[in-house]
N, C-alpha and C positions, 0 to 999 in steps of 0.2 A: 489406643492400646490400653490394653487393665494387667494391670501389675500386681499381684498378689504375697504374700510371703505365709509361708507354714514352716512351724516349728514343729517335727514328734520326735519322737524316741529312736528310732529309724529311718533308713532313706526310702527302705520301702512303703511305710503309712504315707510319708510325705507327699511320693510321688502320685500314693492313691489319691492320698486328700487331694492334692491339685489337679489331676485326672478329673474326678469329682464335679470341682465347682469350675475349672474352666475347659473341660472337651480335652480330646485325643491333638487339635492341634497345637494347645498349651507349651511354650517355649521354652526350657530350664536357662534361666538366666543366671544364677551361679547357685552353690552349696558351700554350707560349712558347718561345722562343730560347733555348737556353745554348748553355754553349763547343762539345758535343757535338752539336750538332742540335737537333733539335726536340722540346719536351718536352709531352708530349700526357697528362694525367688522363681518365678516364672510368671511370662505373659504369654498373652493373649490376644493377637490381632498385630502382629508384631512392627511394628516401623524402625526398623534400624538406621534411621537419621536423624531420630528423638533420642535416643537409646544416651546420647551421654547428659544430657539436659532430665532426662528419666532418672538416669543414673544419680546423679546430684541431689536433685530433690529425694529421693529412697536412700542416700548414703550407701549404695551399693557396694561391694566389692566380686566383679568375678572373679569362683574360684572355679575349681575343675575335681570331679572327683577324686578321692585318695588314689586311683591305681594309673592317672592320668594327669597331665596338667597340661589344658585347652587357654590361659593364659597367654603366651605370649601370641599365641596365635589372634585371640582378640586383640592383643594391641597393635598387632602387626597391619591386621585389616584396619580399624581403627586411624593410627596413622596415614595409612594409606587413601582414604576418607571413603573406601569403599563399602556403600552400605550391601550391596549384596554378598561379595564375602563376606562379611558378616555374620549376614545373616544365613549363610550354607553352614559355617561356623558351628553359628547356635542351632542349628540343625542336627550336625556332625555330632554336636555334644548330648544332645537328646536320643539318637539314636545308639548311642556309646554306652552312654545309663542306664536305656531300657535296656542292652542287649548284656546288660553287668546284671541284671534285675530279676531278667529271665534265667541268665544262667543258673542266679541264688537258689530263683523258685526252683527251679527245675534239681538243682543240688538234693531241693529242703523233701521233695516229695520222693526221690529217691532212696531219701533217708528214712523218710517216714512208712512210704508204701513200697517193697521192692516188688510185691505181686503186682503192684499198679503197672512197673515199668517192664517186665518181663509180659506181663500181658501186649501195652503198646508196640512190645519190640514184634512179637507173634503179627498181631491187626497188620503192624506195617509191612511184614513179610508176605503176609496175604494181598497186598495191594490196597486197603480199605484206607478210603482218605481220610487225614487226619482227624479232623471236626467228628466223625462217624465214631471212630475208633475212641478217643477222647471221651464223647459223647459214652459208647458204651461201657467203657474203665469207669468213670464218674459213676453209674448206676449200680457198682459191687457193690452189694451187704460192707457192714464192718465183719472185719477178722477173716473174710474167704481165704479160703487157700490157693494153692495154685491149682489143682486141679478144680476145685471148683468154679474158679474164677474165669477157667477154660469152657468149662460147660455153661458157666451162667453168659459169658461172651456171648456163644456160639446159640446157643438158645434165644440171644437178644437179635442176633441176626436176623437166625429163621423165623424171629415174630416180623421183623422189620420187612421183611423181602415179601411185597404179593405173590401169589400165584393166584392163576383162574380156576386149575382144572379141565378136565376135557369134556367142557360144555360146548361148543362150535360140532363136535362130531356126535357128542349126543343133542343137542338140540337146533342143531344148522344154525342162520343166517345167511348173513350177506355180509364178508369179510373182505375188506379192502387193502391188501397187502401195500407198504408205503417206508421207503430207504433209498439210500443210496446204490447207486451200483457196483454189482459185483457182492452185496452181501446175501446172496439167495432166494429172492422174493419167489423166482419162478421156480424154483426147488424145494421148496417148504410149501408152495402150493400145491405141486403134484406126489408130496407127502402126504398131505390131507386129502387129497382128490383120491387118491386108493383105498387109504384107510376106513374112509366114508365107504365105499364101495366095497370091500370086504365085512363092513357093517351093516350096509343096509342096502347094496345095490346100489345100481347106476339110475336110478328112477327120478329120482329127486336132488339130483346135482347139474350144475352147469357153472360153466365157465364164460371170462370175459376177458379178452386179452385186449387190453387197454393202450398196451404199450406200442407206441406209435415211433420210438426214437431207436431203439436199440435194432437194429439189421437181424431179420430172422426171428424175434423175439415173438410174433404174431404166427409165424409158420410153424415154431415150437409149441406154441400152445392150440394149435389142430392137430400136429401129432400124438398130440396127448390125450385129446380129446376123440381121435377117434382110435388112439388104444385102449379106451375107456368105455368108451360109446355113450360118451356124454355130449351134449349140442354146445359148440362155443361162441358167443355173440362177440362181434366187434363192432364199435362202435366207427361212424363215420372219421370223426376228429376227436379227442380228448373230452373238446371241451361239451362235446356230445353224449355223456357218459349218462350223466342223470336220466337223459330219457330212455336211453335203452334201458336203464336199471328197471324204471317204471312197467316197465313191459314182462319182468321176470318173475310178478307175486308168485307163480306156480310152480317153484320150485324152492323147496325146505333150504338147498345150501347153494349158495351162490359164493363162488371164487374167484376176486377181480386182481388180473397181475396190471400191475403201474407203471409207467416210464419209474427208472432211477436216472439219480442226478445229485451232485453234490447240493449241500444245501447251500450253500452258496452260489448256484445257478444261477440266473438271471429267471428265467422260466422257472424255477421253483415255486416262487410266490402264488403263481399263476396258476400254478397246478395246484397247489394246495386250496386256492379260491373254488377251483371245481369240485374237488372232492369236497369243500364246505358246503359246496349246495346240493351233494349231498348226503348232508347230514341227518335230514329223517331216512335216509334207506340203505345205508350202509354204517358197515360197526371200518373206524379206520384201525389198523393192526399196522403198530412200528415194526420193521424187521431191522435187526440190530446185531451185526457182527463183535461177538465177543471178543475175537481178532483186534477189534478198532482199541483207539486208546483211549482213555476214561475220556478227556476234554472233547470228543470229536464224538463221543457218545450224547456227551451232555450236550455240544451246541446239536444237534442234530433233534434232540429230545425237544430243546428249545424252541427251537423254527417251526418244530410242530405240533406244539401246546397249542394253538387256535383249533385245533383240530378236534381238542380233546379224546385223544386215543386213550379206549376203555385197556388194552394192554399193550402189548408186545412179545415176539419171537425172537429168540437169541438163537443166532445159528453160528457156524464155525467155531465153536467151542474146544473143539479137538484141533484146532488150530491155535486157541489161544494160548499163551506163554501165563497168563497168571489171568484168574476171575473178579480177583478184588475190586479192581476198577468200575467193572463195568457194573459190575454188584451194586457198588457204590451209587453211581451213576442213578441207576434203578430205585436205590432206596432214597434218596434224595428228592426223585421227580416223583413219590411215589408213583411207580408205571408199573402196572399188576406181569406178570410172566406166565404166558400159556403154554406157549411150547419152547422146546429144548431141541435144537438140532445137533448133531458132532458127524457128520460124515455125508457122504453123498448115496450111498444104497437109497432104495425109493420098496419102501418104507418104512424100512428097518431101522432108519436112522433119523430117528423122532420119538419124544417124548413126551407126555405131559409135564411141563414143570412142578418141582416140589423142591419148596426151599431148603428144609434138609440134606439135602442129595446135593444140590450146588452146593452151598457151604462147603461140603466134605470133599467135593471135587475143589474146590481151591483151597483145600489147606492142603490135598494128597497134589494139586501144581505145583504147590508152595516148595513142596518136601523136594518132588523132581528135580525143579530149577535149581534149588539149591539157593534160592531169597535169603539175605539177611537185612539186618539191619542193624550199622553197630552204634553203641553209645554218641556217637558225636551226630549222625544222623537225628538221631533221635531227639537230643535236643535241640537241636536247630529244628527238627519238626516241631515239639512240644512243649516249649521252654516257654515259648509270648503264651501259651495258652495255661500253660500252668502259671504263669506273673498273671494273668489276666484275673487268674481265678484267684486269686490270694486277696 
């Protein structure tokens, strides 16, 4: 165990100095007042069956912050010869401090910046996760106002958010749609399959209906294909895909529907192995209900980073309750956005993505729903991040 002691002027250097030189697990073994400031103990690597033979040799005295006394509680464990109370204790007490610490900071910059918090209150209304929101407040100018501070947000957004553009319909490929089920894969294909076709004709398109699991999913995709009068290849089995791919160079756009499946399948892995081999002849395209919830966005995004998917499709958007999330989600993995779905008409209801234009659709959800977020939220979101930054 390493025992330490800082003296400053306040509790809060103190606890940085000791943050500092002994890490986040750093244990507050007591505080007190002298002539000099604040006199702050903590260890490091804690053994609380040493802790009173520690205590001796250092002349310790635990005390408990001003607005608490953690006191007799240690001598109760103590007594009791229990070294893990104890040590939950000095736990209790450390998380008691930082959360007194946070509040400060959290007090000191609402004093300082009220544009800063009236902005976080807005991000957080939108959905946008903390770290992101934070992150964009931190990069104001000094002195911004609030409307500016609104526009320089929003503006930090729409840098942060990819888009592609609608390069797939002006210049084909071979797009390999890839999601869970029930988020659209096989409806945002037959979006593009027309569009294509009202651009350029049925010459240079085909289809591949891959999916082998879903009942009907194969007989939907010849329906379409020959309302199209486009050819659709199926392949024998899944894990058959690559060689059929091989066999399609003569056509500019190829559009592969996939099994869905949670990513937590069992068979997920397995499939994403096949679509990795092939990865010289297909581009793989996340499709991503903005419906889903940020975390179920992210592990999904996750599972399928081996894949290196150049973008992704956000469909169900006109279903979504708020965009922040998923927003979030997207700027985080950076995962570039090609298209935009909100509805089921074929083709009407597709877009090319442009970051702008989302933004502004979730702050006018934000409005709908009626989002807040009031002051106590806010610090319990913001508070360790604002103590952090101090």
């Amino acid at each position: 165990m390493k025992i330490v002691r800082h003296t400053a002027p306040d509790m809060r250097q103190a606890l940085r100095a000791i943050r500092e030189q002994l890490g986040e697990d750093a244990v507050i073994l007591s505080s007190r007042r002298g002539p000099h400031g604040v006199e702050v103990t903590a260890a490091v690597d804690f053994d609380a069956a040493r802790l009173d033979s520690a205590a001796q040799r250092s002349d310790m005295h635990v005390a408990a912050a001003p607005s608490f006394s953690a006191a007799p509680a240690f001598a109760a464990a103590s007594a009791e010869g229990s070294a893990e109370a104890m040590g939950n204790e000095l736990k209790t007490l450390r998380r008691m401090l930082e959360t007194q610490l946070a509040q400060l900071a959290w007090n000191e910059r609402s004093r300082r910046n009220p544009v800063h918090i009236e902005l976080l209150r807005e991000l957080s209304e939108l959905g946008i996760a903390q770290d992101l929101a934070d992150h964009l407040v931190g990069q104001l100018p000094a002195g911004v106002d609030l409307t500016q501070g609104r526009r320089f947000t929003v503006a930090g957004l729409s840098q942060y958010l990819l888009v592609t553009g609608d390069r797939w319909l002006d210049s084909g490929g071979r797009v390999a749609f890839i999601g869970a089920t029930g988020v659209g894969k096989t409806t945002v294909l037959a979006k593009l399959a027309v569009r294509w076709i009202l651009r350029h004709g049925p010459k240079d398109l085909a289809l591949v209906a891959s999916d082998t699991v879903r009942i009907g999913a194969q007989d939907q995709m010849h329906a379409l294909g020959q309302l199209l009068g486009v050819p659709v290849h199926v392949p024998e089995r899944f894990e058959a895909l690559p060689k059929l791919l091989s066999g399609l160079n003569q056509h500019r756009l190829v559009l592969i529907d996939t099994p869905g499946a949670s990513v937590r399948d069992a068979q997920f892995d397995a499939r994403l192995a096949v679509l990795g081999a092939c990865a010289p002849l297909i581009e793989p395209a996340l499709v991503l209900a903005a419906s889903t919830q940020a975390g179920a966005l992210e592990e999904t995004i996750q599972r399928c980073a081996a894949l290196k998917p150049a973008s992704c499709l956000l469909t169900k958007v006109d279903e979504a309750a708020s965009l922040g999330g998923a927003l979030s989600a997207l700027i985080r993995a950076r995962l570039a956005v090609s298209y935009v779905s909100d509805g089921q008409r074929v083709p009407e209801d597709l877009r090319p993505a442009r970051a702008l234009e989302l933004i502004t659709q979730a702050v006018r959800l934000a409005k709908t729903s009626g989002a807040a977020a009031d002051e106590d939220l806010l610090r319990r979101r913001f508070g360790k991040l604002a103590h952090a930054n101090t």
